[in-house]
Backbone as XML, in Angstrom:
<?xml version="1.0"?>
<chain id="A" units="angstrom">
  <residue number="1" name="UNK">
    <atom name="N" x="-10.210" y="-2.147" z="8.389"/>
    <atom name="CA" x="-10.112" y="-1.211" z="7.288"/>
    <atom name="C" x="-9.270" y="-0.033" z="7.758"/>
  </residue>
  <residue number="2" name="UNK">
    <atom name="N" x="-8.139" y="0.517" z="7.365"/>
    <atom name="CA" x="-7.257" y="1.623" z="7.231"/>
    <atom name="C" x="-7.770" y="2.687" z="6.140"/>
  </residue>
  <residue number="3" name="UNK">
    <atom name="N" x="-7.239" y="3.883" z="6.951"/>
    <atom name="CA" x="-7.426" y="5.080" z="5.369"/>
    <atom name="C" x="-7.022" y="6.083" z="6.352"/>
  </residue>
  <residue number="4" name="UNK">
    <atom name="N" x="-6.368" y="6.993" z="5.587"/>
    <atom name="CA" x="-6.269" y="8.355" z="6.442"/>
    <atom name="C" x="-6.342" y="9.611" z="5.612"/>
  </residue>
  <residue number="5" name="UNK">
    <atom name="N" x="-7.520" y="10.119" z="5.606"/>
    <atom name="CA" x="-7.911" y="11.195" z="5.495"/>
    <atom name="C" x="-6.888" y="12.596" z="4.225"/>
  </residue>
  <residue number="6" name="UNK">
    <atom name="N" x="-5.571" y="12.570" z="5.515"/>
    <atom name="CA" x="-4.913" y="13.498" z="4.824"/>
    <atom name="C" x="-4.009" y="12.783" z="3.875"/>
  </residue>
  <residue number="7" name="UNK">
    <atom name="N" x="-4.156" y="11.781" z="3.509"/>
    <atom name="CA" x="-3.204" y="11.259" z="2.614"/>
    <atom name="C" x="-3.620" y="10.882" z="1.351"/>
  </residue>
  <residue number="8" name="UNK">
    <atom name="N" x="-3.893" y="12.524" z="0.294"/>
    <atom name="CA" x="-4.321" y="12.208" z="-0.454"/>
    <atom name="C" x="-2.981" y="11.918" z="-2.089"/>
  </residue>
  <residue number="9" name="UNK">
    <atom name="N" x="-3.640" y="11.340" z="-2.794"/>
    <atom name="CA" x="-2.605" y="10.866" z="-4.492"/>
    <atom name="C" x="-3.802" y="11.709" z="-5.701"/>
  </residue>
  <residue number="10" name="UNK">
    <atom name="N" x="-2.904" y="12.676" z="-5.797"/>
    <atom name="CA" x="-3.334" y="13.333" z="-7.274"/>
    <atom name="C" x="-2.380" y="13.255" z="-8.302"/>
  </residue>
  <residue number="11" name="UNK">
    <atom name="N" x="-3.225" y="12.837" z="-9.005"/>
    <atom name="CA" x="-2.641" y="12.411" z="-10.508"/>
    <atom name="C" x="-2.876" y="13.218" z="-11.581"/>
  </residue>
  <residue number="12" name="UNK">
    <atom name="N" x="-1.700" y="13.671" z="-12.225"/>
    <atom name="CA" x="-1.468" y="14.557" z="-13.296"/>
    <atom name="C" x="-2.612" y="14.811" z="-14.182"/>
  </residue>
  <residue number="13" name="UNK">
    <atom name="N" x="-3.573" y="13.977" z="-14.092"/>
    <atom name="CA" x="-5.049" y="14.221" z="-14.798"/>
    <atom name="C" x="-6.041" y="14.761" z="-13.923"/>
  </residue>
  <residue number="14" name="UNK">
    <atom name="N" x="-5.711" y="15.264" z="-13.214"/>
    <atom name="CA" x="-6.061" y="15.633" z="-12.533"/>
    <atom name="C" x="-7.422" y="14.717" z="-11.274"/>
  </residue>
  <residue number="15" name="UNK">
    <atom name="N" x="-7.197" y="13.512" z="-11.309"/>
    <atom name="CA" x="-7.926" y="12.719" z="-10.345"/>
    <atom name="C" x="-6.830" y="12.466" z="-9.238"/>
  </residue>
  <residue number="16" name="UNK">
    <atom name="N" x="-7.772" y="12.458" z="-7.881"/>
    <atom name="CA" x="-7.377" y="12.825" z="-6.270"/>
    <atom name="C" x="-8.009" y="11.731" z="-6.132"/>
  </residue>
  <residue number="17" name="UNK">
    <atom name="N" x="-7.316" y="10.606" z="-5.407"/>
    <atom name="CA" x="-7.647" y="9.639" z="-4.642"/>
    <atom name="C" x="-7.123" y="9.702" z="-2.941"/>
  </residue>
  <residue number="18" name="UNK">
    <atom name="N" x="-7.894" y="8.954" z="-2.451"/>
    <atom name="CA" x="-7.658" y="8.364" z="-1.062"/>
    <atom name="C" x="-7.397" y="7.007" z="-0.728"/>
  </residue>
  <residue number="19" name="UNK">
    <atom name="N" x="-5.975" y="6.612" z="-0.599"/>
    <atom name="CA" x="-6.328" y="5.041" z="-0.512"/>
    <atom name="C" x="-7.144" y="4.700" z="0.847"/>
  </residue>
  <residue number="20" name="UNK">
    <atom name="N" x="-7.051" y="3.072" z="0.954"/>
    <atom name="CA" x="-7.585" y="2.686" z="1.687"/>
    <atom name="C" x="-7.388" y="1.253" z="1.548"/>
  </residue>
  <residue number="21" name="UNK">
    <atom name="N" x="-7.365" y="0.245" z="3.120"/>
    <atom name="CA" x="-6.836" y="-1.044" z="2.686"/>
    <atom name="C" x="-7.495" y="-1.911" z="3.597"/>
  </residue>
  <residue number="22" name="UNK">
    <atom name="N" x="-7.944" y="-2.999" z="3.455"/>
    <atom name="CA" x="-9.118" y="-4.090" z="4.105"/>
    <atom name="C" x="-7.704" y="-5.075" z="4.333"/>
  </residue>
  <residue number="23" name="UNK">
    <atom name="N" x="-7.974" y="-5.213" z="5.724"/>
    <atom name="CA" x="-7.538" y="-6.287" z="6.197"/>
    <atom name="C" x="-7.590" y="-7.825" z="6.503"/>
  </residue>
  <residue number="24" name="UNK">
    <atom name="N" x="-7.596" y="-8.691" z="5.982"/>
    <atom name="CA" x="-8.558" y="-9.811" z="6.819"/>
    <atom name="C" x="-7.418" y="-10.991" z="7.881"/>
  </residue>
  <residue number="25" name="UNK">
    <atom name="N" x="-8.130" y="-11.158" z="8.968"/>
    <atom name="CA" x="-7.380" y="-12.105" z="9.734"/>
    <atom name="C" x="-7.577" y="-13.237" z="9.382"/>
  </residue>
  <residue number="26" name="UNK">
    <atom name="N" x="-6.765" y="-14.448" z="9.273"/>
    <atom name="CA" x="-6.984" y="-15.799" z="8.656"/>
    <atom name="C" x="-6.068" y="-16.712" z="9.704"/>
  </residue>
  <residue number="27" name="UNK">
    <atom name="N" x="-6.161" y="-18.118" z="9.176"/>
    <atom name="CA" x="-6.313" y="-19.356" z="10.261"/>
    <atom name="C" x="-5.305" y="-19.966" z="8.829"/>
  </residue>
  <residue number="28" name="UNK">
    <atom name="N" x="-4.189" y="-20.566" z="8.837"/>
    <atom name="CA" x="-3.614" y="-21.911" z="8.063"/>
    <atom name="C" x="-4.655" y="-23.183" z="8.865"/>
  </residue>
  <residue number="29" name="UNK">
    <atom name="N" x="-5.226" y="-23.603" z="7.596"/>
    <atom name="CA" x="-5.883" y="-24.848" z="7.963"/>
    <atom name="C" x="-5.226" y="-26.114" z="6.948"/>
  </residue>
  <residue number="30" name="UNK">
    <atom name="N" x="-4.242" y="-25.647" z="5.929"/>
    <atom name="CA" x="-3.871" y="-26.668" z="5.338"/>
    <atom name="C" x="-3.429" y="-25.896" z="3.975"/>
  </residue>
  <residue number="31" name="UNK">
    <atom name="N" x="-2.634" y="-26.501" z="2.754"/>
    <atom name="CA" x="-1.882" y="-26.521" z="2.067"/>
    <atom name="C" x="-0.532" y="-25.884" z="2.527"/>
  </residue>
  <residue number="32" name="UNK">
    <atom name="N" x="-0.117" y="-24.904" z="1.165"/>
    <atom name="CA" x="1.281" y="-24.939" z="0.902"/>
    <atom name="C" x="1.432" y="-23.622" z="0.642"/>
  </residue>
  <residue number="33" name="UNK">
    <atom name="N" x="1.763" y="-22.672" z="0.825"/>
    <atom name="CA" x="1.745" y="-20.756" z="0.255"/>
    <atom name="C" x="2.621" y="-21.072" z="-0.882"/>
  </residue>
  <residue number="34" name="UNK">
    <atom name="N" x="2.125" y="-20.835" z="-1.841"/>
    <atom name="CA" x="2.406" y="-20.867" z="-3.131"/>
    <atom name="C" x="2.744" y="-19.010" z="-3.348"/>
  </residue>
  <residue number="35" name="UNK">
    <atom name="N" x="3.602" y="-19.061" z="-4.665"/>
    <atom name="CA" x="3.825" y="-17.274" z="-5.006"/>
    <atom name="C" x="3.146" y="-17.875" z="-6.362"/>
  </residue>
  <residue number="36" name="UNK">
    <atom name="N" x="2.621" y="-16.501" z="-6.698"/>
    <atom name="CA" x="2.260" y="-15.640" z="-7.976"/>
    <atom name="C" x="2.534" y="-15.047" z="-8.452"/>
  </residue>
  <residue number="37" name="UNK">
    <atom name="N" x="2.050" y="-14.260" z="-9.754"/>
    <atom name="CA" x="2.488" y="-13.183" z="-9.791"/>
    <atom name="C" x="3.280" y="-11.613" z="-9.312"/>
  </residue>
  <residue number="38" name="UNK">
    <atom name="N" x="2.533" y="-11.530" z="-8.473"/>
    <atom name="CA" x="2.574" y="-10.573" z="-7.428"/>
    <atom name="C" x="3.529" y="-11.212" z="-6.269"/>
  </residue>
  <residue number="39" name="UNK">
    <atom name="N" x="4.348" y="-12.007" z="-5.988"/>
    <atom name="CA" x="5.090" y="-12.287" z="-5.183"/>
    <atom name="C" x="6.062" y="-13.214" z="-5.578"/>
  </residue>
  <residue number="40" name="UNK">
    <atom name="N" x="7.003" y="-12.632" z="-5.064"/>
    <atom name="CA" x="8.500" y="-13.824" z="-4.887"/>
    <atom name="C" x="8.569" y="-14.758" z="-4.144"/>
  </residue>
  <residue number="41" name="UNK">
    <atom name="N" x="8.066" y="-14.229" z="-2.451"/>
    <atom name="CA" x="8.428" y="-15.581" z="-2.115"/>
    <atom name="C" x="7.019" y="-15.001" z="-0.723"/>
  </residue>
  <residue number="42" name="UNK">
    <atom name="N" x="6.753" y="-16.222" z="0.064"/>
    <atom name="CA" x="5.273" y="-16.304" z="0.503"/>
    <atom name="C" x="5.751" y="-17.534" z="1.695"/>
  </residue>
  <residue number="43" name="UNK">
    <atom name="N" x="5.105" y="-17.115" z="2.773"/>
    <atom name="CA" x="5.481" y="-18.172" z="4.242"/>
    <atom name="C" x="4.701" y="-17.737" z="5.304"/>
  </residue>
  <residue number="44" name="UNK">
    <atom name="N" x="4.351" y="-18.137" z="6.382"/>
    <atom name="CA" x="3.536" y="-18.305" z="7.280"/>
    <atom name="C" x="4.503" y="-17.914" z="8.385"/>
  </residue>
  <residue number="45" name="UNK">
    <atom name="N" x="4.438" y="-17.026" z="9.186"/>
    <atom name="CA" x="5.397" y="-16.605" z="10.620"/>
    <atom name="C" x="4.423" y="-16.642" z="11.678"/>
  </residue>
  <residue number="46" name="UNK">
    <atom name="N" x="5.401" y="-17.274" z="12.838"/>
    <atom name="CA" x="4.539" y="-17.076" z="14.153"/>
    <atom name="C" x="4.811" y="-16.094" z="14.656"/>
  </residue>
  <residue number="47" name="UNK">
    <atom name="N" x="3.762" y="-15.240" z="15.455"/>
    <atom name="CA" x="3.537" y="-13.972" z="16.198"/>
    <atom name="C" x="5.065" y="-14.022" z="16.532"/>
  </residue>
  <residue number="48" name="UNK">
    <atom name="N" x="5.897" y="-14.492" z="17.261"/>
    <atom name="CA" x="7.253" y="-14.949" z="17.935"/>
    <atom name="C" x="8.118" y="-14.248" z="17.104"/>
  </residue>
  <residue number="49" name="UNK">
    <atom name="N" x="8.232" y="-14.594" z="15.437"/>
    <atom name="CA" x="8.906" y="-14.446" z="14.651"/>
    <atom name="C" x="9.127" y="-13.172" z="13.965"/>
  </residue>
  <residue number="50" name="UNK">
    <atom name="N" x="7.972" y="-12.168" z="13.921"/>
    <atom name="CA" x="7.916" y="-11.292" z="13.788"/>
    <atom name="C" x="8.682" y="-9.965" z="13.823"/>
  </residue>
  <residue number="51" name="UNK">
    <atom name="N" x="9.430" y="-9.886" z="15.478"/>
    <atom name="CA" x="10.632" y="-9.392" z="15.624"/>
    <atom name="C" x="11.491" y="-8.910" z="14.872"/>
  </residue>
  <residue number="52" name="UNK">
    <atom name="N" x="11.802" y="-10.210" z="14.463"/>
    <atom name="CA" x="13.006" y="-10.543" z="13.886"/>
    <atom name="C" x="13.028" y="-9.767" z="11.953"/>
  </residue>
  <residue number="53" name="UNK">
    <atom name="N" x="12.216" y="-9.728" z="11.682"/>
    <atom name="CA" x="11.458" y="-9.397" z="10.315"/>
    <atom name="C" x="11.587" y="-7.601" z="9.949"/>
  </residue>
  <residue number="54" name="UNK">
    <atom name="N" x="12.056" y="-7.532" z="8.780"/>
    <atom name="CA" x="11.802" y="-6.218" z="8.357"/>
    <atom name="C" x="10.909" y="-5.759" z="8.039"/>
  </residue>
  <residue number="55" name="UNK">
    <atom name="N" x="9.594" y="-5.050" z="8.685"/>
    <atom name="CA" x="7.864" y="-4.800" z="8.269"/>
    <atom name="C" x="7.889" y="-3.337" z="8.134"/>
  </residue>
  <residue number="56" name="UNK">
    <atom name="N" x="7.633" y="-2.515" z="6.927"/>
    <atom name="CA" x="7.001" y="-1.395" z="6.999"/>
    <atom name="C" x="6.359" y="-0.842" z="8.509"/>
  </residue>
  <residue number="57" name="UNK">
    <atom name="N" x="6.466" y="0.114" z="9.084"/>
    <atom name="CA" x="5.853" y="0.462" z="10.419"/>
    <atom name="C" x="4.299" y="0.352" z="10.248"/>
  </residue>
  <residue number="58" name="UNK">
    <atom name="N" x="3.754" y="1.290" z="9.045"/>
    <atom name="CA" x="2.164" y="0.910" z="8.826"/>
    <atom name="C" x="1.647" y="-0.403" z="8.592"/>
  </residue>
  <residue number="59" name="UNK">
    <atom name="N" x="2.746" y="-1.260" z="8.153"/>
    <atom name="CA" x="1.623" y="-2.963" z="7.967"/>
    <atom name="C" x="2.578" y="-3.623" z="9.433"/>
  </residue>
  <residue number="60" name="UNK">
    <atom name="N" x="3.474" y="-3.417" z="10.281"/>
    <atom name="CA" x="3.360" y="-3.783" z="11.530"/>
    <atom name="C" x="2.064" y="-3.261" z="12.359"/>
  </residue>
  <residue number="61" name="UNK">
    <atom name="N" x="1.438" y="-1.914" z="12.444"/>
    <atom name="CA" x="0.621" y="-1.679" z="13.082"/>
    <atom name="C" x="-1.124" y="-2.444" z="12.844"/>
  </residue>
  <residue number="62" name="UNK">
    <atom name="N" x="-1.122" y="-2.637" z="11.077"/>
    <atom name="CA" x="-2.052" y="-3.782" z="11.150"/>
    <atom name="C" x="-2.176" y="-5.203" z="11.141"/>
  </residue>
  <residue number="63" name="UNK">
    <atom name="N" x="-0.916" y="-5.670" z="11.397"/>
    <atom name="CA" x="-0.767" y="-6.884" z="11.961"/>
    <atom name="C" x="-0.726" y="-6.998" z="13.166"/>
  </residue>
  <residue number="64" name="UNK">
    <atom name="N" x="-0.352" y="-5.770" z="14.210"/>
    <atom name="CA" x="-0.521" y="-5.893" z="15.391"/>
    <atom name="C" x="-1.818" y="-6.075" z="16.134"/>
  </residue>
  <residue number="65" name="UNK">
    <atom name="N" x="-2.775" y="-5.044" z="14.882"/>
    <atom name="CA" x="-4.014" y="-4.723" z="15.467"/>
    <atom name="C" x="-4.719" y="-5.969" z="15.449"/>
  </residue>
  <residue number="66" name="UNK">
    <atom name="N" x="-4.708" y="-6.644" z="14.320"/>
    <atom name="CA" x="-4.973" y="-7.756" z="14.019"/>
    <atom name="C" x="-4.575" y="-9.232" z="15.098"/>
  </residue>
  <residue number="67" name="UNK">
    <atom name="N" x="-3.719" y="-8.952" z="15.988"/>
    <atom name="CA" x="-3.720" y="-10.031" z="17.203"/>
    <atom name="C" x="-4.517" y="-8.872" z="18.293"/>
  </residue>
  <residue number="68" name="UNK">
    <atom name="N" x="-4.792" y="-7.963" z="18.003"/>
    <atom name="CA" x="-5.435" y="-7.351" z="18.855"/>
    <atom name="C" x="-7.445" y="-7.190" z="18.871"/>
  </residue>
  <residue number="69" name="UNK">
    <atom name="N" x="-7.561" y="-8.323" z="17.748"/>
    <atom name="CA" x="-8.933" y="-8.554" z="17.476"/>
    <atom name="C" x="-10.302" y="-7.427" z="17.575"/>
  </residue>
  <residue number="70" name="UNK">
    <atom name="N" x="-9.336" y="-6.345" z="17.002"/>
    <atom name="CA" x="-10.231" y="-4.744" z="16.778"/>
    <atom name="C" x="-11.426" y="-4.997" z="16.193"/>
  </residue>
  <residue number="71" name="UNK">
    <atom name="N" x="-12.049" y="-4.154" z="16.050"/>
    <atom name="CA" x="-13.382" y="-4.668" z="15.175"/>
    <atom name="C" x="-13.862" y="-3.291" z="14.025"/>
  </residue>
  <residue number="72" name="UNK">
    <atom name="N" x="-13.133" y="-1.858" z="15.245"/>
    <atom name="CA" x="-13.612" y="-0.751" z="14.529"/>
    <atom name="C" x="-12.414" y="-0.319" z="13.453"/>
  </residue>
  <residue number="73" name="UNK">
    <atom name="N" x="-12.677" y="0.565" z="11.825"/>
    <atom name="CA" x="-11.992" y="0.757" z="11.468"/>
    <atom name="C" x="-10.810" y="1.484" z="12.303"/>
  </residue>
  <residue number="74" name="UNK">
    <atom name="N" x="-9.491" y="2.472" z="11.421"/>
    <atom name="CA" x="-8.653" y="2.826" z="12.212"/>
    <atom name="C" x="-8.153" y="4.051" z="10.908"/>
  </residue>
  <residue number="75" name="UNK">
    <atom name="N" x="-8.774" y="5.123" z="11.341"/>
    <atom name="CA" x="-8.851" y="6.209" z="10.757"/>
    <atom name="C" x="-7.583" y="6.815" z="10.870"/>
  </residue>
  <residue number="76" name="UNK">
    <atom name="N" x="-6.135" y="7.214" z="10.506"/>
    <atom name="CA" x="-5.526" y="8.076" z="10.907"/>
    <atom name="C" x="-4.357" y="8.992" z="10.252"/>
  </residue>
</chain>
């Protein structure tokens, strides 16, 4: 779980949120990554491949953490 504190979203109605984002680590055990709605295009990379890839710095750091088998959130 991610969230940081000072990063708050106020909205012209005056409601103040905090995001916040759940991670989960997963295993391909079988099919096909299909897209949806919400996506164009959808694929499976090995740790290896990664490199090579254009990642936001904040979702590299929870994919990193994520081979790093953390357990506690990551407040920052």
């Amino acid at each position: 779980m991610y969230t940081n504190p000072n990063h708050l979203i106020e909205y012209s109605d005056g409601e103040v949120r905090q995001q916040f984002s759940i991670c989960f680590r997963g295993e391909q055990t079988g099919g096909t990554p299909t897209t949806s709605d919400e996506s164009t295009q959808v694929k499976w990379f090995k740790r290896s491949e990664l490199d090579d890839l254009s990642i936001n710095p904040s979702m590299r750091m929870r994919i990193e953490h994520g081979f790093e088998h953390r357990t506690a959130p990551y407040i920052g």
